[in-house]
N, C-alpha and C positions, 0 to 999 in steps of 0.2 A: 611469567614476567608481566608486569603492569605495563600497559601502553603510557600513564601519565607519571612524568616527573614528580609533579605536586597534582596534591587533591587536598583543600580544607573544604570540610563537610559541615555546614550549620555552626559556622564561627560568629559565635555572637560576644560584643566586646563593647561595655558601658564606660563610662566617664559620669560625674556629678551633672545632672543638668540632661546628659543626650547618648542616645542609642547611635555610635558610631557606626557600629556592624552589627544585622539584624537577620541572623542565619544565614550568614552569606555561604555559597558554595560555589568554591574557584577550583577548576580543572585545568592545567594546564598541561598537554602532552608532551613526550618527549623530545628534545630537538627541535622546540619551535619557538618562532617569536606571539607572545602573548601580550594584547595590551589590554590594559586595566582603564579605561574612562569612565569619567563619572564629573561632576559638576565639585566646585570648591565643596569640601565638608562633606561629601559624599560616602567619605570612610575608606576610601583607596590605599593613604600612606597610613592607617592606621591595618589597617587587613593585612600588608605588606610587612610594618612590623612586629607582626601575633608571628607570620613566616617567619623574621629573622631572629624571634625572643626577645622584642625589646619590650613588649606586651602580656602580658598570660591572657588568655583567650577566657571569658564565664562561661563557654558551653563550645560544644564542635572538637572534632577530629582532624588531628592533622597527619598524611600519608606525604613521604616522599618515597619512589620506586617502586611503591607499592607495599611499603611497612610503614607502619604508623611507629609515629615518634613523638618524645614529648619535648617542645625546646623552651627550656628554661631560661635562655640567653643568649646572644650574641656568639656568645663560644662555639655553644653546643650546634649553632645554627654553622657557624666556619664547619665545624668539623664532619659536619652532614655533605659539603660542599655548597653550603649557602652562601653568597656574599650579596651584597647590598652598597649602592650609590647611594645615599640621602638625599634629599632635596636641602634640606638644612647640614651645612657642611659640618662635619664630623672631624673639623682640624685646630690643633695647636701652634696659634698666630707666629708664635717666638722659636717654631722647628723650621729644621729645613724639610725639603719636601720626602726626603729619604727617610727623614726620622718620623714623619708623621705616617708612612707607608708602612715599615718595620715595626709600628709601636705596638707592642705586648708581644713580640716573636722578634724580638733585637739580637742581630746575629754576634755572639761574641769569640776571639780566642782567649782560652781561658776566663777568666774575669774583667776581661779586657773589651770594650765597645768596638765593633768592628766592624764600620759601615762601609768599606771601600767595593766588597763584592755585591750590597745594597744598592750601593750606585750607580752599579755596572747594570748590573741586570734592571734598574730602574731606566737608565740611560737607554737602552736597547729596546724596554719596552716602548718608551717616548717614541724613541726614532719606526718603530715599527709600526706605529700606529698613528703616527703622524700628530701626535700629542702638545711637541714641543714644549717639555717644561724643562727649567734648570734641576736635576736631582739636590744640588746643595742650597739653592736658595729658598728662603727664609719665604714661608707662609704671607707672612707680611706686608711681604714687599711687591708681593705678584698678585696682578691683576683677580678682578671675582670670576672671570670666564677662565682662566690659568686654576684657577684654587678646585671647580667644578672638574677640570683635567684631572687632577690629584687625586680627586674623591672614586674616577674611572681608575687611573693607574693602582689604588690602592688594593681592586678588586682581581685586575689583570694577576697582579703581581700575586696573590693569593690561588691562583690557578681553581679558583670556582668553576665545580659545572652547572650551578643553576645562578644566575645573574638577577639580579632585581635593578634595574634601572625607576628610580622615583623623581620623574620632572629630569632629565639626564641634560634637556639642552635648555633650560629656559636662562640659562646668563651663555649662552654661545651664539656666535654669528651664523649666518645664511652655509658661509661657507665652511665651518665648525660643524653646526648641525649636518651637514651633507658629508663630511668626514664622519663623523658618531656613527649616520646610517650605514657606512662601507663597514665599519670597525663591526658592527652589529650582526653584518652577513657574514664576516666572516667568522665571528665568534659562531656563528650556526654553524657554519662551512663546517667547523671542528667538531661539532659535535654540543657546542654548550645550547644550557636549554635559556631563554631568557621573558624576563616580565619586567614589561614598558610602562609605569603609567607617565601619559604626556597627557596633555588639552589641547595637543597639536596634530588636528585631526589629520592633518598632511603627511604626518611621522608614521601615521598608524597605517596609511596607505602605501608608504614607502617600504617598510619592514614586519607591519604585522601577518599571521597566519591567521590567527584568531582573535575577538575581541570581547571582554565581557563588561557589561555597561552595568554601575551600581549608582542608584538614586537616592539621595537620603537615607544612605545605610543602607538599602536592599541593593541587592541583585534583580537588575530589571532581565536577564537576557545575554546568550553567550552568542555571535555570529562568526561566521567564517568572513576573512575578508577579501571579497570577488572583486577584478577588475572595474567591475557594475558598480562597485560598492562605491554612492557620492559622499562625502563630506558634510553634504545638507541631509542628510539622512543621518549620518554617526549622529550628527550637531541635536539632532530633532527626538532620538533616543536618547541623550545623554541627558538633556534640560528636557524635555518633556512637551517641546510649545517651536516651532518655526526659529530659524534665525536668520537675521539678516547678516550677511556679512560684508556688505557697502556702506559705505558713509552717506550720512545729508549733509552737505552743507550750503552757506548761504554764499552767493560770488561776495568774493574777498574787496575789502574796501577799507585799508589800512587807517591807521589816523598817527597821530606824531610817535616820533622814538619815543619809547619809555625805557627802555633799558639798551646801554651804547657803551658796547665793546670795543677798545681801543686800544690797538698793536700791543695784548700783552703777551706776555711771559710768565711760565708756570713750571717751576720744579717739582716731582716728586718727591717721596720722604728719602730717599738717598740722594737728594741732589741735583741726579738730572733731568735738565730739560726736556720735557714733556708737552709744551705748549710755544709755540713759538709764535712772535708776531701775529696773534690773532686779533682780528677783527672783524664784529657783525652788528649789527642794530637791529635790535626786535620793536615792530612799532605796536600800538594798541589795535586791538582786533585782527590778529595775525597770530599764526602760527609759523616758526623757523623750525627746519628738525636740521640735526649733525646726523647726517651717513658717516660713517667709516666703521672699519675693521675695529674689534676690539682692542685697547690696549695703544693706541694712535691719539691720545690725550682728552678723550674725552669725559674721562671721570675727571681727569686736572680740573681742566678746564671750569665743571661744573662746582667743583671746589671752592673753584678758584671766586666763581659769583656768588657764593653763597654763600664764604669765609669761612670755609674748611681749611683751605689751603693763602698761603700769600702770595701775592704777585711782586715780582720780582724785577716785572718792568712794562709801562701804560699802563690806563683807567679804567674804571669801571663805575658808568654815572647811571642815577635810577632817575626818573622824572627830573632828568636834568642836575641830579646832586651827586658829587662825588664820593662811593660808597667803596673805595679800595680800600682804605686803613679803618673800616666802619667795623664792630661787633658782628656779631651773628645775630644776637639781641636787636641793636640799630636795624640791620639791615632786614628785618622781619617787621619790626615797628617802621618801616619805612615803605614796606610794600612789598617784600620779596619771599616769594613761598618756594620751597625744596621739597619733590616726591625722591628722594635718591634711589640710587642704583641699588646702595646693599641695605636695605632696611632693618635688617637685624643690627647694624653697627651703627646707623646715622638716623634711620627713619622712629625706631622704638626701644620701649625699654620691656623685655619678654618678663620680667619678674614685676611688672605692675598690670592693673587692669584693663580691661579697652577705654573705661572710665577716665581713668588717669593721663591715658594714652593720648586722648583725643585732648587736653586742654597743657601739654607738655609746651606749647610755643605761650600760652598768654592766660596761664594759670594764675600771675601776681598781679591781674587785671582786678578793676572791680568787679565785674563782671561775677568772679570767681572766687574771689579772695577780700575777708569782712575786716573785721579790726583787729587790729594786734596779730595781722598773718595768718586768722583764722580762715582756713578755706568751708566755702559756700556748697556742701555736699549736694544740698538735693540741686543745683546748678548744675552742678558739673554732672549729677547723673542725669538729670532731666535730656542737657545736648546732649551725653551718648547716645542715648534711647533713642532720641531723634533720628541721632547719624547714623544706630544700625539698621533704622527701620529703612532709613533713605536708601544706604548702601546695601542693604542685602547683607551686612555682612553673620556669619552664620555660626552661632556663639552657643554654648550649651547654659550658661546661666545670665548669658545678657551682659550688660555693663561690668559686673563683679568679676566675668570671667578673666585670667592672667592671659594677654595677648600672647605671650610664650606660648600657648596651649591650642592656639588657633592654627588652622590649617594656613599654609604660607602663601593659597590667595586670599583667604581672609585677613591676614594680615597687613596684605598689602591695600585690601579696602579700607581697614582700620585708617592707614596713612593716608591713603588719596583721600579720605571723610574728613580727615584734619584741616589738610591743605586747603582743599576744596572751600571748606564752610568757612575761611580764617578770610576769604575774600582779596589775595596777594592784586595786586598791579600786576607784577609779571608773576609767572610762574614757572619753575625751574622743575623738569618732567623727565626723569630717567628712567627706563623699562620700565612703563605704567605697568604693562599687562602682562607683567614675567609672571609663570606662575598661574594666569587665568584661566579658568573655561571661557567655550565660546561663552554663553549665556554674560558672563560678567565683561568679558569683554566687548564687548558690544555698548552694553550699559558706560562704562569709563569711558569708551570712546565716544559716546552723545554726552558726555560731561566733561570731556577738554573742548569737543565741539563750542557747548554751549558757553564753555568761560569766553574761548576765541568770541562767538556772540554777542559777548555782555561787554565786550571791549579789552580784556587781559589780553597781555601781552605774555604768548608762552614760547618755551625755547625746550625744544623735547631731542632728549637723545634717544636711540630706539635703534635694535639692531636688525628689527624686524625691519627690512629696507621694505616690504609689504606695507607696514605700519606709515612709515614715513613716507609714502610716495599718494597715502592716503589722507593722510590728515593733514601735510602742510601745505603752506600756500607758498613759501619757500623752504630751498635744500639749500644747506653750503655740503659740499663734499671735504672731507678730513682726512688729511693723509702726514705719518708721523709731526701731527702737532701743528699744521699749518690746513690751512682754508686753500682748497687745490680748485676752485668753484664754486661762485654761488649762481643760483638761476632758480626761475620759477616754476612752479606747478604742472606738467606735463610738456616741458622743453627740453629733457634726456628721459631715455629709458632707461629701464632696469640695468640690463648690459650697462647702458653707456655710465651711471654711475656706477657701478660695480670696477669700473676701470680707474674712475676720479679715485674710488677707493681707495686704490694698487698707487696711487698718485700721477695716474696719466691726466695731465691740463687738457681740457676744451676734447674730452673724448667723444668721439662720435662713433655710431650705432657700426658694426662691422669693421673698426679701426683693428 
């Protein structure tokens, strides 16, 4: 009998443009947790899906238990005991969450749909693992850290013994991620074998056994992971070069409101209230961040500034003008820049180019667009080229490449290059770095820096309470939909916001 679960042996795997996977060879043993690091575009989730057949491989051997197998697909991959989390969710908006779990194995009597024991055994797995999601509520309607739940329960519920988690906690909270980890040991505890890739070099010291670091499509290196073992070390293997993982900044020296939130009200798309009474004023050359818990209004919220959603009751003024009944169009043409939460649904369009991508807010500008609606091509590729060379972002044929096709921190570079270069007043920042490597995070994080410097006013939600305790110069605390606390720059600790979280007022350190 094979000591290793999986072995793919010199799996090499091309795209138009770029050598994703360049003989790579991953070992992973039985019964262990394995993580896969590597840098955006490294070829991580693409190696991952040659495993699960969403890929065919141009060269290399794939072994599970020690027989080689061929997986032509997704199925073939189920039926070996493969399952797979995606980074990019795998869900039908308009199901409920029972039916996006059960879909292609829909339990019937007779000819008859028959989700009630789907339910069950949905409901139990939630409760068991501390999941908390509704089994009949609608895709839809539930939060993107809820919807990443779904994508774990989908797997649970298929009773896999080899797990692939891809990015598993990057839309989950402090306190989420810390539940995944338990959920992870005990799926070892059972027996399941599992493969982590994060950028979360922290995750890999909490639950990995082993690690294998791939650079530009190689395989640099497989290590055990020791007590010894630092995080400036994963970081310095991964990217190739030292990382910082402190901020500079300059002492804070506010200048007038530019952007002034006032006692509003925000419904979700069923109705309820989601935001209540809030109010905050982000001034010029400052940063505000929202701590709270997922799902405590902070997508509303950001919505609600940036005319996604409507407010329902108070203002919202930008340089002093009142942009609550404004366009999305106005309010972009007035100064206000959006990095959102879920980028795939707000931030881009995955069936056009990075080209296209980058001029989606002020493409009917002169700038970009000649006479009679004709658009300005070599323009508009000229600033991509720019923006991927600025951003790093890591494309197989450049500007022409379909953003869809990018790895989903490169995509997310693709949006922050947008926003970034559009020069906003204020600018509206939700999980810049979901999805990052250190290496680019780093980099994003000396580029809100440097807007805060240039004088924008930004307003960042981030659930990394790490993140926020680093780059702003004030916190409000957010607890279901209300402002429980605001205060500045190293006047609570971690703890003591973590409890503002939970909605305790004025918490203090050992309360």
């Amino acid at each position: 009998m094979s000591e290793y679960a999986i072995q793919m042996l010199g799996i090499t795997k091309t795209f138009p443009g770029i050598v994703a996977n360049d003989n790579v060879t991953l070992e992973v043993k039985k019964n262990e947790v394995h993580a896969i690091l590597g840098e955006n575009g490294a070829g991580k989730s693409t190696l991952m899906s040659v495993l699960f057949g969403s890929y065919a491989p141009d060269a290399g051997r794939i072994l599970i238990n020690g027989k080689e197998v061929k997986i032509t697909n997704p199925n073939v991959a189920t039926s070996l005991g493969i399952g797979m989390v995606h980074q990019h969710f795998k869900l039908v908006h308009n199901y409920t969450v029972t039916e996006n779990i059960v879909l292609g194995r829909e339990p019937k009597k007779g000819l008859v749909l028959s989700l009630g024991e789907a339910e069950k055994k949905v409901a139990m797995l939630s409760e068991k693992y501390g999941l908390q999601v509704d089994p009949r509520a609608k895709i839809e309607d539930i939060t993107v850290g809820q919807q990443q739940r779904v994508e774990i329960l989908k797997t649970l519920y298929s009773d896999s013994d080899i797990i692939i988690l891809d990015e598993p906690t990057a839309v989950l909270t402090p306190q989420e991620i810390d539940e995944l980890m338990d959920i992870i040991k005990l799926l070892q505890k059972e027996g399941k074998t599992i493969v982590i890739i994060t950028h979360k070099l922290r995750e890999i010291k909490a639950v990995a056994n082993r690690c294998t670091i791939l650079r530009r499509g190689k395989s640099v290196g497989c290590i055990d992971i020791l007590p010894e073992t630092s995080e400036q070390e994963l970081a310095t293997l991964m990217v190739g070069r030292p990382v910082r993982f402190d901020v500079d900044k300059k002492p804070f020296h506010p200048g007038k409101a530019i952007l002034e939130v006032q006692n509003i009200c925000v419904n979700d798309s069923v109705g309820i209230e989601k935001v209540h009474d809030f109010s905050i004023d982000v001034h010029a050359g400052e940063i505000v961040g929202i701590a709270g818990v997922d799902g405590n209004g902070q997508t509303e919220l950001l919505y609600a500034i940036s005319g996604l959603s409507p407010v329902t009751k108070g203002r919202i003024l930008l340089n002093g003008q009142d942009i609550t009944n404004k366009t999305i169009r106005e309010r972009i043409e007035m100064g206000l820049g959006h990095i959102p939460e879920d980028r795939h649904r707000h931030g881009m369009v995955g069936g056009l180019t990075i080209a296209e991508n980058t001029v989606l807010k002020d493409f009917y500008t002169d700038k970009y667009t000649g006479k009679f609606g004709i658009l300005k091509n070599d323009a508009i590729y000229k600033n991509s080229d720019a923006l991927i060379e600025q951003f790093d972002v890591r494309s197989g044929q450049g500007s022409i490449t379909p953003a869809g096709s990018l790895s989903g921190g490169n995509q997310q570079k693709v949006i922050i290059a947008r926003e970034i270069s559009l020069s906003p007043d204020v600018l509206l920042v939700a999980q810049p770095t979901r999805g990052l490597d250190v290496g680019a995070i780093e980099y994003i994080r000396k580029r809100i820096i440097g807007e805060r410097e240039a004088g924008k006013a930004i307003l960042l939600v981030s659930f990394e309470l790490d993140e926020i305790m680093s780059l702003c110069d004030r916190i409000a605390a957010i607890s279901k939909g209300s402002v429980v606390g605001i205060f500045n720059e190293g006047e609570k600790t971690a703890s003591e916001i973590g409890l503002m979280m939970a909605g305790v007022k004025n918490a203090k350190a050992g309360a």
